[in-house]
C-alpha angles and dihedrals in degrees: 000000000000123000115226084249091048095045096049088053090062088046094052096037086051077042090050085058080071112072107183108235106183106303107348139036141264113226113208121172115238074350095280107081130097124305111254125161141243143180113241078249094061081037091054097045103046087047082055104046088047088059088039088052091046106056083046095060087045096056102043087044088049088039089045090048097047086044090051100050086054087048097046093047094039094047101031118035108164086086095187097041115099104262087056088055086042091044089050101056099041085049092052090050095051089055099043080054089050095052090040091045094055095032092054085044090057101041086052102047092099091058096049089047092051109031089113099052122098108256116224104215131008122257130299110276114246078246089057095042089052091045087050099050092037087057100051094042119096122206081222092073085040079058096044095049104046078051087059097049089051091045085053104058082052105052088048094043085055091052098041135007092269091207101067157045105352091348087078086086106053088061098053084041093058098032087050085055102044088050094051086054096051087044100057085042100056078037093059102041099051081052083050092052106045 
């Protein structure tokens, strides 16, 4: 399901929502809640248990989905008929809620675990949160992303005639995607430039 690059990339993005101050760490949830405090222990456990939480979402997604093939194959054998379509996606949708479920429960561990401490300063502005994602964003994955959408529409277009009947919907999808790319491009660099 997740790469190990694209898995460190959710461990260092939950790891971003800890800024070091001295010698402790200002939690801020998404990193744009508000500023609470805590000490590099608190930091260290919750990034373990996050990993901890992680592997454990992995796991019970890969072991459902495994459970539900055999399910799927033992219970409904006409596999082109239309309960096993039906079967399928209700079964695919169990499983995506599974992993959510787990995954939200992980990401928002921090915040359940501090929601009665003071915080020490109010949330980001929507200034500041812009400042901050601008910031981390490269013009290299805007790039990346309007290429995938590209990429997208022909792949699609080799598989089915994209301009037309249900291939009408592959063309709006990856343009959609390479606009919002050029968008938060021309966005970013008008915030790099005043």
């Amino acid at each position: 399901m997740f790469g190990n690059a694209h898995l460190d990339r959710v461990r260092e993005t939950f790891s971003d929502q800890f800024s070091r101050d001295g010698h402790d760490f200002i939690y801020r949830r998404s990193q744009k809640g508000p500023a609470i405090r805590v000490s590099k222990l608190e930091r260290d456990e919750f990034l373990a248990a996050f990993n901890r939480r992680i592997r454990i979402a992995m796991w019970s997604t890969m072991s459902s989905t495994i459970i539900f093939t055999l399910l799927l194959v033992w219970l409904v054998p006409d596999t082109a008929g239309p309960d096993a379509q039906r079967a399928t996606w209700v079964g695919v949708a169990a499983i995506v809620s599974l992993f959510t479920g787990l995954f939200y429960r992980a990401w928002s561990a921090p915040s359940r675990e501090l929601e009665r401490r003071n915080p020490e300063g109010p949330p980001l502005s929507k200034k500041e949160a812009r400042e901050l994602t601008y910031a981390k964003m490269t013009y290299g994955q805007l790039a990346l992303a309007a290429l995938v959408g590209a990429g997208f529409v022909l792949k699609m277009s080799m598989r089915e005639d994209v301009l037309h009947g249900s291939g009408l919907f592959w063309v709006p999808f990856g343009g959609a995607l390479m606009l919002l790319s050029v968008v938060q491009a021309v966005r970013k660099w008008r915030f790099n430039h005043h």
